[in-house]
FIMAR-72641 format. One record per atom (N, C-alpha, C): chain; x negated, y, z; atom name. Coordinates in Angstrom, 1 decimal. Example, Ala and Ser with C-alpha at 12.3 -4.5 7.8 and 13.67 -1.06 7.14 Angstrom:
# residues 2
+-------+--------+--------+--------+------+
| chain |      X |      Y |      Z | atom |
+-------+--------+--------+--------+------+
|     A |  -13.2 |   -5.7 |    7.8 |    N |
|     A |  -12.3 |   -4.5 |    7.8 |   CA |
|     A |  -13.2 |   -3.3 |    7.8 |    C |
|     A |  -12.8 |   -2.2 |    7.1 |    N |
|     A |  -13.7 |   -1.1 |    7.1 |   CA |
|     A |  -12.9 |    0.0 |    7.9 |    C |
+-------+--------+--------+--------+------+
This chain:
# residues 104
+-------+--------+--------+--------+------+
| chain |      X |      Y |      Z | atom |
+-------+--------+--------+--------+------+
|     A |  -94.9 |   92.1 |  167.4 |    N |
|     A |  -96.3 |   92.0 |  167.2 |   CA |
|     A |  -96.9 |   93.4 |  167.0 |    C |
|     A |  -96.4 |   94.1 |  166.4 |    N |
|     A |  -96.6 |   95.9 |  165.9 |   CA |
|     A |  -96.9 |   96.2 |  167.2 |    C |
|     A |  -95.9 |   96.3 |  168.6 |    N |
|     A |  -96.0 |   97.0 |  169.3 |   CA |
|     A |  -97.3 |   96.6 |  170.0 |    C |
|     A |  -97.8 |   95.3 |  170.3 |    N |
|     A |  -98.6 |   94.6 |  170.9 |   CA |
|     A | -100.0 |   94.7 |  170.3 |    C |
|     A |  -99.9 |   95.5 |  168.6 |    N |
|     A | -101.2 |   95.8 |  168.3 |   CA |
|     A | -101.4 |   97.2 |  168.8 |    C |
|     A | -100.4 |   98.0 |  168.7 |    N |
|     A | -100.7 |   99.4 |  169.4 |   CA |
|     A | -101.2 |   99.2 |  170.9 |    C |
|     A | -100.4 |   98.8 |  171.2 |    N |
|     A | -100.9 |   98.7 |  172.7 |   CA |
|     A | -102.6 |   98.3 |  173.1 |    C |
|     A | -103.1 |   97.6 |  172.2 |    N |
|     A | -104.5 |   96.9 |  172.1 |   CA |
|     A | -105.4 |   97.7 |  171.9 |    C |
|     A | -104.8 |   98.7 |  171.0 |    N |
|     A | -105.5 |   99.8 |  170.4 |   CA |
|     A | -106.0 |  100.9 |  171.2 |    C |
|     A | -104.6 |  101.3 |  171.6 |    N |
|     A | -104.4 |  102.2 |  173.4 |   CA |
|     A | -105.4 |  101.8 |  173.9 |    C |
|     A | -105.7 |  100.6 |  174.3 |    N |
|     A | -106.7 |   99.8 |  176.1 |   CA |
|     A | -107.7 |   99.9 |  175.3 |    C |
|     A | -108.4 |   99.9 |  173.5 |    N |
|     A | -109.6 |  100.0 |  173.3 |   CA |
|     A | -110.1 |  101.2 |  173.4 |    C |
|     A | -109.0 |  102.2 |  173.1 |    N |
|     A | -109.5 |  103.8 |  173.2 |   CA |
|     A | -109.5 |  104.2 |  174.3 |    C |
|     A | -108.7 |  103.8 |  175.1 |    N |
|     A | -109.2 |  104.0 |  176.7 |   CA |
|     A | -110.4 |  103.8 |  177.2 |    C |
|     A | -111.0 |  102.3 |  177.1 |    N |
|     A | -112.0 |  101.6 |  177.4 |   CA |
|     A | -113.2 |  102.7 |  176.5 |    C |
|     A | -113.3 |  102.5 |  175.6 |    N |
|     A | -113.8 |  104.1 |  175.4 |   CA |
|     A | -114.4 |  104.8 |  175.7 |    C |
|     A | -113.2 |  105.6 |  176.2 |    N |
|     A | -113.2 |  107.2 |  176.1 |   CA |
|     A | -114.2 |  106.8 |  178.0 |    C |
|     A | -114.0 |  105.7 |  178.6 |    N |
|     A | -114.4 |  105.6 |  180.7 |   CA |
|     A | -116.0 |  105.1 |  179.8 |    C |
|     A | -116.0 |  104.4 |  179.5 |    N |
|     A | -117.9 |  103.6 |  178.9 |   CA |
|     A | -118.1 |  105.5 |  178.3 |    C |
|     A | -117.6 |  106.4 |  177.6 |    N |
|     A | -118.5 |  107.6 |  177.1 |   CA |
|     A | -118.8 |  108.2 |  178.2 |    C |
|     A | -117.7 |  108.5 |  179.2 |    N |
|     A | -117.4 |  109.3 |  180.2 |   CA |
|     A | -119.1 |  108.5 |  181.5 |    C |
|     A | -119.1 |  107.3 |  181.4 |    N |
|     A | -120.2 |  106.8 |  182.1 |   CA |
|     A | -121.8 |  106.8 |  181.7 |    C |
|     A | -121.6 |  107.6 |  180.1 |    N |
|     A | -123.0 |  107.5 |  179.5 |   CA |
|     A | -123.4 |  108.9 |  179.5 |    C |
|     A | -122.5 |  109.6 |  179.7 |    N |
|     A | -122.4 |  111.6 |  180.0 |   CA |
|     A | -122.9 |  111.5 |  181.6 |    C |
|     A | -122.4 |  110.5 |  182.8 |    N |
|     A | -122.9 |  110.8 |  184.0 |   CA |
|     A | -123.7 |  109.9 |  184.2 |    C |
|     A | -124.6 |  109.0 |  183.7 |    N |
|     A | -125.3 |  108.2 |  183.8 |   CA |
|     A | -127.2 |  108.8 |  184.6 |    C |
|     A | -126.9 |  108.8 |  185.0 |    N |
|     A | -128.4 |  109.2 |  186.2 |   CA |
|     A | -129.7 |  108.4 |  186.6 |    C |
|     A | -129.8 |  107.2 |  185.8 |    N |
|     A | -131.4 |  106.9 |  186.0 |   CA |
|     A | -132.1 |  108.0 |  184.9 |    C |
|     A | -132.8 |  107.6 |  185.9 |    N |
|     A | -134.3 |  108.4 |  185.0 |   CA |
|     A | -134.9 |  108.9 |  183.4 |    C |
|     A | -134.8 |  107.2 |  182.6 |    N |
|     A | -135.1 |  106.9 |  181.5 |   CA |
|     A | -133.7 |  107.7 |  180.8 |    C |
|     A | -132.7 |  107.6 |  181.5 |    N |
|     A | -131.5 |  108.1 |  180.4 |   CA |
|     A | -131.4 |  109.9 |  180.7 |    C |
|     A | -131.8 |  110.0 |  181.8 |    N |
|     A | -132.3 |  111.7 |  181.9 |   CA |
|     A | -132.7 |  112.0 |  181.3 |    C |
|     A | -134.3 |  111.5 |  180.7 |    N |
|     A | -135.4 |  112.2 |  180.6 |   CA |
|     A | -135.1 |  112.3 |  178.5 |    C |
|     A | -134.5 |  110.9 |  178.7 |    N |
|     A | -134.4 |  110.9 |  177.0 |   CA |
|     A | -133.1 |  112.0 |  176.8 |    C |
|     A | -132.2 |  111.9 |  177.5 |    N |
|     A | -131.2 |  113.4 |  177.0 |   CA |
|     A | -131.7 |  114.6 |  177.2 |    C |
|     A | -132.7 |  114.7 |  178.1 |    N |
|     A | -133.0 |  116.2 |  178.1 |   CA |
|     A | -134.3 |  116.8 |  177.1 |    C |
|     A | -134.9 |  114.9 |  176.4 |    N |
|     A | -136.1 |  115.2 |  175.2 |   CA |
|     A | -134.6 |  115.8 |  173.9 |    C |
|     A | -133.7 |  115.0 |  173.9 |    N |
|     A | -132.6 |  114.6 |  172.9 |   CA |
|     A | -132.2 |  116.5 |  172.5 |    C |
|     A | -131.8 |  116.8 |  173.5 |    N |
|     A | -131.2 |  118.3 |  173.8 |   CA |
|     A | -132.4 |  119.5 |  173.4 |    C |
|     A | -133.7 |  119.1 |  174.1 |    N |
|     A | -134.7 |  120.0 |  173.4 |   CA |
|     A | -135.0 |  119.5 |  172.0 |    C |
|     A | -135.4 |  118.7 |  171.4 |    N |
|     A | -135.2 |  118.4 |  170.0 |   CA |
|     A | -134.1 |  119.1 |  169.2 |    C |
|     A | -132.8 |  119.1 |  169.7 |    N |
|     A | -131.4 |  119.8 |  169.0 |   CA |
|     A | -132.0 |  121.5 |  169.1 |    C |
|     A | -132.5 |  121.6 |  170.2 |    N |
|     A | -132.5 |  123.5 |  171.0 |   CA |
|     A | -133.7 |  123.9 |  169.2 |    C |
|     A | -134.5 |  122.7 |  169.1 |    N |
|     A | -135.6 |  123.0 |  168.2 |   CA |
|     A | -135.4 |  123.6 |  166.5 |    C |
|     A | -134.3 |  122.1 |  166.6 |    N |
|     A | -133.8 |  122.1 |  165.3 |   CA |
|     A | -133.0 |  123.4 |  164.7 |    C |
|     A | -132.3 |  123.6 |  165.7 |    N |
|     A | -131.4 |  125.1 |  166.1 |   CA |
|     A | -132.0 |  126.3 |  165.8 |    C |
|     A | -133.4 |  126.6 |  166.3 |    N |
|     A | -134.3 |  127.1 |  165.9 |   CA |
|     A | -134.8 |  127.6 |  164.4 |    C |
|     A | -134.9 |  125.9 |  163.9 |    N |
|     A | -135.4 |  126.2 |  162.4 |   CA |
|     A | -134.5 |  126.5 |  161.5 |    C |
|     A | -133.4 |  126.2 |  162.0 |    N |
|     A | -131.7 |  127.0 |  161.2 |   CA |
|     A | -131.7 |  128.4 |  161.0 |    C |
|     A | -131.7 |  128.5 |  162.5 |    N |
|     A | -131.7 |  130.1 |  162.9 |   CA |
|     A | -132.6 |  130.7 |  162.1 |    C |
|     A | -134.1 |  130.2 |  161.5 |    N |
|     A | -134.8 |  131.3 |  161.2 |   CA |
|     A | -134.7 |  131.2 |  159.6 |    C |
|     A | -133.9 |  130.8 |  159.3 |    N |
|     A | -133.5 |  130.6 |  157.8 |   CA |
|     A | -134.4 |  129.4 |  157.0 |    C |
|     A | -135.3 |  128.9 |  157.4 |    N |
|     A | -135.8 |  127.7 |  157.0 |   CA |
|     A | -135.5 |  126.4 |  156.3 |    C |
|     A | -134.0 |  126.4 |  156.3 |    N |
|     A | -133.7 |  125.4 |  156.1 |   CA |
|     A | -132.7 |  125.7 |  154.7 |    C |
|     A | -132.5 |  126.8 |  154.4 |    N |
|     A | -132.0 |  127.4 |  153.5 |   CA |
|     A | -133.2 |  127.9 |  152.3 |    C |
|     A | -133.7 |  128.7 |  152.5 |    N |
|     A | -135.7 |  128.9 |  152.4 |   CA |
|     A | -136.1 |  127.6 |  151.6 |    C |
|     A | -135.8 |  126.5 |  152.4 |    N |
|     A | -136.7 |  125.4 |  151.5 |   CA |
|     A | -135.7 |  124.5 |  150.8 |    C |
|     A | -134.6 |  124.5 |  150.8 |    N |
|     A | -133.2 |  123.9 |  150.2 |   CA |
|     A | -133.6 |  123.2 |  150.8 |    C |
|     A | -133.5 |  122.3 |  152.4 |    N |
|     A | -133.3 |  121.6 |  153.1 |   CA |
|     A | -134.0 |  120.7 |  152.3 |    C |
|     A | -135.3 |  120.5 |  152.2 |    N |
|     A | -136.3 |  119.5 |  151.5 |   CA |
|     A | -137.5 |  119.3 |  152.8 |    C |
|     A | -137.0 |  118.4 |  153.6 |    N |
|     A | -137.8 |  117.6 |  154.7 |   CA |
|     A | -139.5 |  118.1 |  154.7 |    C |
|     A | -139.8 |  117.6 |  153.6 |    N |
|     A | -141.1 |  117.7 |  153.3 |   CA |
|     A | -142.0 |  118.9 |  153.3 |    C |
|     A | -140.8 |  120.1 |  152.7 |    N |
|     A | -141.5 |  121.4 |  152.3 |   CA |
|     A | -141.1 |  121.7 |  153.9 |    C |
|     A | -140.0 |  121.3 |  154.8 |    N |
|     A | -140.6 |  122.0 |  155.8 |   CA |
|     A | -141.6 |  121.9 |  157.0 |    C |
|     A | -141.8 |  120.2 |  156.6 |    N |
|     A | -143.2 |  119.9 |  157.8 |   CA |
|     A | -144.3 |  120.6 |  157.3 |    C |
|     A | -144.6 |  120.6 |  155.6 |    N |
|     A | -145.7 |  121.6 |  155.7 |   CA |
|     A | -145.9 |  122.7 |  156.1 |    C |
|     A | -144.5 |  123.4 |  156.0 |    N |
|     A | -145.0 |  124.7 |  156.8 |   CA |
|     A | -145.1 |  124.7 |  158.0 |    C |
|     A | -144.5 |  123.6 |  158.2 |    N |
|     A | -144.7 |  123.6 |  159.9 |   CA |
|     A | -146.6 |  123.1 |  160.3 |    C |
|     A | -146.8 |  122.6 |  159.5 |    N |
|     A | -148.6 |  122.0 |  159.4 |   CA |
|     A | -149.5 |  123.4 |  159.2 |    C |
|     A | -149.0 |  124.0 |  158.3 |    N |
|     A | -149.5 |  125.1 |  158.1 |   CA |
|     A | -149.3 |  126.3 |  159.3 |    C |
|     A | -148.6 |  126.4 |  159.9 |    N |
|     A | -148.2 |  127.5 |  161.1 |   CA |
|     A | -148.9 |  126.7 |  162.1 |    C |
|     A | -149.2 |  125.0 |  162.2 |    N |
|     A | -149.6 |  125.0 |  163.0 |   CA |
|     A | -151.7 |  125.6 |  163.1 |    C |
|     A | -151.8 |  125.1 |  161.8 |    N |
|     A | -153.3 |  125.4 |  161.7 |   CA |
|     A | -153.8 |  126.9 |  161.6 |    C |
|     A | -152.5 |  127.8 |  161.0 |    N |
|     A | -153.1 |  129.0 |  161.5 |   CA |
|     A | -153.3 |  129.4 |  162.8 |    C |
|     A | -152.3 |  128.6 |  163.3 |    N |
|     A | -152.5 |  128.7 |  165.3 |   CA |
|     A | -153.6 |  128.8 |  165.5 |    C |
|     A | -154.3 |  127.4 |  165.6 |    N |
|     A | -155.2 |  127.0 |  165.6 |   CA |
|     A | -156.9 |  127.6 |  165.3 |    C |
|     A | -156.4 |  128.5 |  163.7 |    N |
|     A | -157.5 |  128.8 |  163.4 |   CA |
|     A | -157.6 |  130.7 |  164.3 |    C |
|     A | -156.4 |  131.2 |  164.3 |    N |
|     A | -156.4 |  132.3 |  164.5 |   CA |
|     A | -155.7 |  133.2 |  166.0 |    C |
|     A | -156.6 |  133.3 |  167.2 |    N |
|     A | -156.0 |  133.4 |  168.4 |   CA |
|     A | -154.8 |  134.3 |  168.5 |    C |
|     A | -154.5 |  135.4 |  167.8 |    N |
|     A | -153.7 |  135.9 |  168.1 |   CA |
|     A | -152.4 |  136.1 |  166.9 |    C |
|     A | -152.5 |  134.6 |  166.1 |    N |
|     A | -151.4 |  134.5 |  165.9 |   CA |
|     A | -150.0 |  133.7 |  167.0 |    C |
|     A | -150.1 |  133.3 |  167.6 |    N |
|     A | -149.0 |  132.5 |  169.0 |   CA |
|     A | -148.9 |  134.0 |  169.4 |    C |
|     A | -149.4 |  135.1 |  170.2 |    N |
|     A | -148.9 |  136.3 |  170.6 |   CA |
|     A | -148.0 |  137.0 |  169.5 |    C |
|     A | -148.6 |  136.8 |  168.6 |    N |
|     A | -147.8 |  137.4 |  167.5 |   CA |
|     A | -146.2 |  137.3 |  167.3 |    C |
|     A | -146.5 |  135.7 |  167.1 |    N |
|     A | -144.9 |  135.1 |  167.1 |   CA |
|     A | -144.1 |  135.4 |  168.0 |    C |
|     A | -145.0 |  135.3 |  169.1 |    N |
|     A | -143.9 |  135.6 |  170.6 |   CA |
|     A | -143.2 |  136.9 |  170.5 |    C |
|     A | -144.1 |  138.0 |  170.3 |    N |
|     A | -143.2 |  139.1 |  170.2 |   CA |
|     A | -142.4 |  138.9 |  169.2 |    C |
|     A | -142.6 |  138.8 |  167.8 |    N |
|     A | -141.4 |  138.1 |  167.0 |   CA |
|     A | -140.4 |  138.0 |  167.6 |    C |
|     A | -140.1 |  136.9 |  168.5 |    N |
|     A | -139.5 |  135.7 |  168.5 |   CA |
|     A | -138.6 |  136.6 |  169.7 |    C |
|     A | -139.5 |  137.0 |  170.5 |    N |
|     A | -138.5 |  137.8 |  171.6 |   CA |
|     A | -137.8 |  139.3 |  171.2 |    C |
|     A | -138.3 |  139.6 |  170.2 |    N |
|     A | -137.6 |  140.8 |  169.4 |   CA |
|     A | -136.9 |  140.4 |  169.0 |    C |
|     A | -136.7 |  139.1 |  168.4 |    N |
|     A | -135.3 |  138.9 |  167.5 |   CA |
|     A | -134.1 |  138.2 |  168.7 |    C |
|     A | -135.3 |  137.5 |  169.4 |    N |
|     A | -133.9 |  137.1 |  170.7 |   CA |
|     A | -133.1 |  138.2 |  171.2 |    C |
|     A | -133.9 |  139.2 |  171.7 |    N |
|     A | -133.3 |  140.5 |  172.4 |   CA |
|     A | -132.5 |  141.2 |  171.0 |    C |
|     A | -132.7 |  141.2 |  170.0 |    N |
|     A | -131.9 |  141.8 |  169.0 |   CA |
|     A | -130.4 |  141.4 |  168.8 |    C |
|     A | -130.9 |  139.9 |  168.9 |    N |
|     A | -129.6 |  139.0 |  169.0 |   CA |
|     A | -128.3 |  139.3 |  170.1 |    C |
|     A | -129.2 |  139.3 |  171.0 |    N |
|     A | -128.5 |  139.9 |  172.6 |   CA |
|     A | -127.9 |  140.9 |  172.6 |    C |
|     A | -128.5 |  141.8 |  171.5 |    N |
|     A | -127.8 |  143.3 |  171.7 |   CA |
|     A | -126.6 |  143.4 |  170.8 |    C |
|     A | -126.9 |  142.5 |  169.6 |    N |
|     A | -125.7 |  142.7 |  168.3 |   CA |
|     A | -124.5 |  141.8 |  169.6 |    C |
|     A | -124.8 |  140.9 |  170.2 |    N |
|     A | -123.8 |  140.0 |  170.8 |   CA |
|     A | -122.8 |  141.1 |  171.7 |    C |
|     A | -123.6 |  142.1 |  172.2 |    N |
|     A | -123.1 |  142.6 |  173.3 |   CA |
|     A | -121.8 |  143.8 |  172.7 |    C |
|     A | -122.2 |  144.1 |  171.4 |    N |
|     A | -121.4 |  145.2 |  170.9 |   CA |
|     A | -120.0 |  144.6 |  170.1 |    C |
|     A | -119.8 |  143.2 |  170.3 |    N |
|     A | -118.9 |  142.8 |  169.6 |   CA |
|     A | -117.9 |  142.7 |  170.4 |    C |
|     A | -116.3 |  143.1 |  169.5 |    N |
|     A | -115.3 |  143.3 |  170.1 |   CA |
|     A | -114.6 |  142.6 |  171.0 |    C |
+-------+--------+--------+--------+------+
């Protein structure tokens, strides 16, 4: 009977591992479009790690949509804060690039 549960176990982890393998190459539309919102959502989140934000607010949900409310209304109120950021943002990417390049 042991052997005949292992064996069961095997064909469910198989069965599996082919259903994950068919949800990774799955190609309509709707499941595209939602993995590639899914993946920029993660790229985002990654983001707010990266800029120490989540450490910054002891990972308190709340304290960081406000600042995110607030960064957005100074957008809003101030044109050349978005240029601002950009250079930011591409200074620290390119900084990033460069510490990357010098490692052993």
């Amino acid at each position: 009977m042991l052997a005949a549960d292992k064996a069961a176990a095997k064909l469910q982890q198989a069965k599996h591992r082919v259903e994950a393998a068919q949800r990774r190459t799955d190609t309509r539309g709707w499941v595209v479009a939602r993995r590639e919102r899914t993946r920029h959502l993660i790229e985002l989140g990654g983001l707010v790690q990266k800029a120490g934000l989540v450490e910054l607010a002891d990972d308190d949900r709340a304290t960081l949509y406000g600042a995110m409310l607030d960064l957005a209304a100074r957008a809003r109120e101030d044109d050349n804060a978005l240029a601002l950021w950009k250079r930011r943002g591409k200074r620290a990417f390119d900084a990033e690039a460069g510490a990357g390049d010098n490692r052993p």
